[in-house]
N, C-alpha and C positions, 0 to 999 in steps of 0.2 A: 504494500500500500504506500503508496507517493506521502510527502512530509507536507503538512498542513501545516506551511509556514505564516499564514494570518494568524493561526491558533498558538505557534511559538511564542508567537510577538504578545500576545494575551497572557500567556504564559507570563515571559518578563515582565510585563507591567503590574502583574497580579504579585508578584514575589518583589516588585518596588513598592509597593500598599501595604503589605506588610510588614516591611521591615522600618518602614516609616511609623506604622504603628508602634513599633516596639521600640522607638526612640524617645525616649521623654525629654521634651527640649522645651524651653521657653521662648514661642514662637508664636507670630500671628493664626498660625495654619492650625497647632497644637488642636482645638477647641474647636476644629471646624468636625461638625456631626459625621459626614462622610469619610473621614481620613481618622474618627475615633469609632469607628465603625468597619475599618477597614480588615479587620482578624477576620471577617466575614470571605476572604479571597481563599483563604484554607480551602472552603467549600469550593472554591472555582478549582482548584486543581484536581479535587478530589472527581469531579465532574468532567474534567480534561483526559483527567488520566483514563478514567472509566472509559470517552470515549476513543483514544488513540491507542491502548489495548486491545479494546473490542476488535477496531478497524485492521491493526496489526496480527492480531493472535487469534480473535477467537474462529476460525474456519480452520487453522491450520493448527489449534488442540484438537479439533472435531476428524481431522484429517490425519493424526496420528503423531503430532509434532512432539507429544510426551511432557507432562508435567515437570517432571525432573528438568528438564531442560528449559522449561519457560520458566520457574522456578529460578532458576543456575541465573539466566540473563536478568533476572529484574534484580535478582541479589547483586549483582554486575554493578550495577545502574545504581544503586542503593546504596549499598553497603561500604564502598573504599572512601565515599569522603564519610560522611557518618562517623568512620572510623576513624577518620583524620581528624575528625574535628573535636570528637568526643576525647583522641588524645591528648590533643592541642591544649581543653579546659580542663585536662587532670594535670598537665603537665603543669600549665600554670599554677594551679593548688600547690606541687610538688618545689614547685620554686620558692614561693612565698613560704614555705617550711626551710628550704635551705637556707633563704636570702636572712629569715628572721635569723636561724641557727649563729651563720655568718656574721651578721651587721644587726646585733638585737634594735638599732635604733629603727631600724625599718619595722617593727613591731607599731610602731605609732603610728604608722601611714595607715594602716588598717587593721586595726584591735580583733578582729575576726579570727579566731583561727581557724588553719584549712583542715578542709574536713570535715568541720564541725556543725554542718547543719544536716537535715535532713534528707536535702534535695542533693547533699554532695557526699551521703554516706557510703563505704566500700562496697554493700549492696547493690545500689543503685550503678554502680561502673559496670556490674555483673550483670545487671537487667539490661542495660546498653547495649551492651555486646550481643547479647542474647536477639535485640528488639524485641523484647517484652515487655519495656519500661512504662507503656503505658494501655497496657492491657488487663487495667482493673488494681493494678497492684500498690499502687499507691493513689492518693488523693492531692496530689501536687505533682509542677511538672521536674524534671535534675538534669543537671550540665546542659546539655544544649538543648535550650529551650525549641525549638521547632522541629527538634525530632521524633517529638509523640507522634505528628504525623505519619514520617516514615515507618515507625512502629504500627500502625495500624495500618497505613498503607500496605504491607507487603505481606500480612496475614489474610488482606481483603484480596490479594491477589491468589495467594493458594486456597480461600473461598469460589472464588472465581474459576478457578481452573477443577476445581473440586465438581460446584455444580453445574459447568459446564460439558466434561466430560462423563460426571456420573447420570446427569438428566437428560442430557441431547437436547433433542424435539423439547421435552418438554423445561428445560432449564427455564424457560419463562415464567416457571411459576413462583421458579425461586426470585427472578425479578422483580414480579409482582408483590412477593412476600415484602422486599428490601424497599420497594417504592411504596406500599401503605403503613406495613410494619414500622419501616426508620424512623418515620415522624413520631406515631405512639409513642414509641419506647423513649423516643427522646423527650418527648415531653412530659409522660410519665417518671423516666427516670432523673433527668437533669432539673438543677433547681435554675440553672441560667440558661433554658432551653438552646439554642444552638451554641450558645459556648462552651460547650461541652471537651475537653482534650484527654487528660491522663485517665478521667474516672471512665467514662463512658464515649470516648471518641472513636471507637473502634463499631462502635452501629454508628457514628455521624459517617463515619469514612467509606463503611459497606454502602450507608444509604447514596450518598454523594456518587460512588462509583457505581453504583445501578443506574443511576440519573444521566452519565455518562454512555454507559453502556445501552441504554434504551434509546436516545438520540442517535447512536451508530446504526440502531436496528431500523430504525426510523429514515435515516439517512441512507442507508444501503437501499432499502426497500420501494420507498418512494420520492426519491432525489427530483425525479424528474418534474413528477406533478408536482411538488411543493416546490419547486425551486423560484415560480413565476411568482408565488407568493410571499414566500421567506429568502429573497434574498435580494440585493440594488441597495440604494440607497437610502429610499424611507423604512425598510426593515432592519437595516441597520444601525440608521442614527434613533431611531425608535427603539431601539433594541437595549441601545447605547442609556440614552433615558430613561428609560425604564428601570435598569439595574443600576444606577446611577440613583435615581429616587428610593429605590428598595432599599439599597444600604445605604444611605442619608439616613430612614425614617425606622428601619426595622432592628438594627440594635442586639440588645440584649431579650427582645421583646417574641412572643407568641408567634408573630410573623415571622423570625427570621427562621423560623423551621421551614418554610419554604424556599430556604437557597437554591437549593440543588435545583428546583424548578426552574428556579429564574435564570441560572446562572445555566440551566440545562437546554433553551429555550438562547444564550446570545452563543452558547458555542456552538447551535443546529446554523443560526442563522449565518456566521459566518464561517462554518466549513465550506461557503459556497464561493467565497471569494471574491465578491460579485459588484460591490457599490466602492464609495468615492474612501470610507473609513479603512477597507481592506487593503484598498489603492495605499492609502498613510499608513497603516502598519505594517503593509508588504516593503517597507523602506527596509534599507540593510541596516543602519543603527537599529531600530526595532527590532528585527530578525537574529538580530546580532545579543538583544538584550535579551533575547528567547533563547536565545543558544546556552546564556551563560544563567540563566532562572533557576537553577537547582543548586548551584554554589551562591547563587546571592543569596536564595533563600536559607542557605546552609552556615551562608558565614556572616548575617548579616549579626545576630544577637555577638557573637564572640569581640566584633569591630565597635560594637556598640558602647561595653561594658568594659573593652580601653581606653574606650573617648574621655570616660565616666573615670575611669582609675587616673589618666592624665588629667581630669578635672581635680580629682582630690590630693593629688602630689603637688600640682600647685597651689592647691589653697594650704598645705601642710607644711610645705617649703619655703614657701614665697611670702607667705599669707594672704593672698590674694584670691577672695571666696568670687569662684566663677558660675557659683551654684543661687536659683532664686525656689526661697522655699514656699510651697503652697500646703495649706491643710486641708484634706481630701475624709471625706466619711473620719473626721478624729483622729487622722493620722499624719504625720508631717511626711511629705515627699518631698525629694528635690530634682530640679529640673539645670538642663545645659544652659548656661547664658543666665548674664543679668537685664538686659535689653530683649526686646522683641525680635528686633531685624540680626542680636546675636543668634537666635534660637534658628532663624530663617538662614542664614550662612549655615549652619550648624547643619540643619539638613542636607543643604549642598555639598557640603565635606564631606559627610556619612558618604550620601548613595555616593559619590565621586569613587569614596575610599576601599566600598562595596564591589564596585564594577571590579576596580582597578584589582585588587585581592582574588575577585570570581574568574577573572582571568587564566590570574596565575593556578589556583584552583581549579579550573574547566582543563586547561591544559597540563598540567601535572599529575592531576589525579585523575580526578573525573574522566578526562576521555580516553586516558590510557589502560584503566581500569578495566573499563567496559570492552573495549576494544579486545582486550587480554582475553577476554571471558568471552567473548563474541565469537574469536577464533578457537579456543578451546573446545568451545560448545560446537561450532562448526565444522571443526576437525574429529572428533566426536561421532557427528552424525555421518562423513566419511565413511572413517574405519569400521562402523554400525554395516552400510550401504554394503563397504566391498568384503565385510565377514559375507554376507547374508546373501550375495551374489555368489562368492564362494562354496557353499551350502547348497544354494541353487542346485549349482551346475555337478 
């Protein structure tokens, strides 16, 4: 199946919303509804992925392609930065243990000691490695914050291949189950309906990739006749609107259980390619930002939380407090910058410093990773081919 480079470029911009999210700066933007609303893009991946699976894999599970094997490549895909990353934030821990050892006055840049919380206990590096960490087992998220996803992501995959291969024909009911089911449970089970991640993000993440996966069946099926209606340019910028007002207004709120819908409804519309907004994210910066979407989204909290440790060296060193405090629900937070338009630079540095990092990350790890495993698993079905040929004859 050909690469649905509009949908990359959504991709990137979905994984810059987030990590915007997870920046607390003192900025004009901070407080705007849609961009504190933006954790809601989770669900667009989870809806992406569903449907660029489906489109890629699921005829050719049905065809004999073998779990093990689609297994093997999404592990591929997953697992070597994951794994970089998750060493990167133990290593750091490991430091601040030697640095204090070393230099006890470094003990007062940051009175915390490593290891010492919850989210950073020996346990938790074992649930990591595992990708279990956020399959029920604890009630908070550890080390790198945006990996609950991939932990549910890639159990929802051998879900996937599970009742896809076990139901055939009728795998759709499992669909069906994942498209009515998702919403109950999560509403029933979560007390901040779609914000759901460590306790219960593993049915947000099956339901989101069903919503995916039913827009490919949709899209395979009847491409043709829906295409005069769902696609150009007022389904687009209408489309655009639409999930644009959804997460503005839907939030923490009853409604935003309906992502997967909304969010399953702009990736139908533009698999098609077709109007003046595809034309703009078919640009190669875009293309380029979709390429690199998985290291941003992977390294955006670690770039974050240095910004944040260079804010407090200087205010410890220097004494020069670069932090403006605000009290939130009874609690004091602090935010980058003492000015507005500091908080607004601040943004700019982040995604700058994001790209530039996802880079080195896309190409170091990431693509060489996958690639490793792509030929392994290819060479594999080879020597599979010419035993079995052998045998034959």
């Amino acid at each position: 199946m050909g690469r649905f480079l509009v949908l990359d470029s959504w991709r990137g911009i979905a994984a810059c919303l987030v990590a915007l999210f997870h920046l607390d700066v003192y900025s004009h933007l901070y407080d705007v509804p849609f961009l504190r609303n933006s954790w809601l893009f989770v669900d667009f991946f989870f809806v992406l992925s569903g449907f660029v699976i489906a489109a890629n894999y699921q005829q050719r599970l049905l065809d004999g392609f073998g779990m093990g094997r689609f297994l093997l490549l999404r592990l591929g895909r997953l697992y070597p930065l994951h794994f970089a990353m998750l060493a990167l934030f133990v290593g750091c821990e490991l430091l601040k243990v030697l640095g204090k050892t070393l230099v006890p006055a470094l003990a007062s840049l940051n009175p915390r000691a490593p290891f010492s919380t919850p989210q950073e206990a020996p346990d938790t590096i074992l649930a990591n490695l595992l990708l279990i960490q956020s399959l029920h087992l604890y009630d908070f998220l550890t080390w790198n914050v945006p990996s609950w996803s991939i932990s549910t992501e890639f159990y929802t995959y051998v879900v996937f291949a599970v009742c896809l291969i076990g139901l055939r024909k009728h795998a759709w009911i499992a669909l069906l189950l994942a498209m009515l089911g998702g919403p109950v449970l999560i509403v029933t089970l979560s007390k901040q309906n779609m914000h759901t991640d460590s306790d219960w993000g593993i049915i947000r993440c099956i339901y989101g990739f069903a919503a995916g996966v039913l827009c490919w069946s949709v899209y395979r099926r009847w491409n043709g006749v829906l295409r005069k209606w769902l696609s150009g340019n007022t389904a687009e910028w209408c489309s655009i609107g639409f999930m644009f007002a959804f997460v503005r207004v839907s939030g923490n709120t009853l409604l935003s259980v309906a992502a997967p819908y909304v969010f399953g409804l702009v990736v139908f519309v533009f698999a098609f390619e077709a109007g003046t907004a595809s034309a703009f994210l078919g640009l190669r910066p875009l293309v380029f930002l979709g390429t690199l979407s998985y290291s941003i989204y992977m390294t955006h909290v670690f770039i974050g939380e240095r910004l944040f440790n260079a804010g407090s060296a200087l205010a410890k060193l220097w004494h020069v407090d670069p932090f403006t405090h605000r009290e939130i629900n009874g609690h004091d937070f602090y935010f980058l910058g003492t000015r507005l338009w500091h908080g607004d630079i601040a943004y700019l540095v982040y995604l700058a410093m994001i790209v530039a990092v996802s880079y080195f990350t896309y190409r170091w790890i990431e693509k060489p990773a996958r690639d490793w495993v792509r030929n392994r698993v290819g060479r594999g079905r080879q020597q599979t081919g010419t035993s079995r040929s052998i045998v034959s004859a």
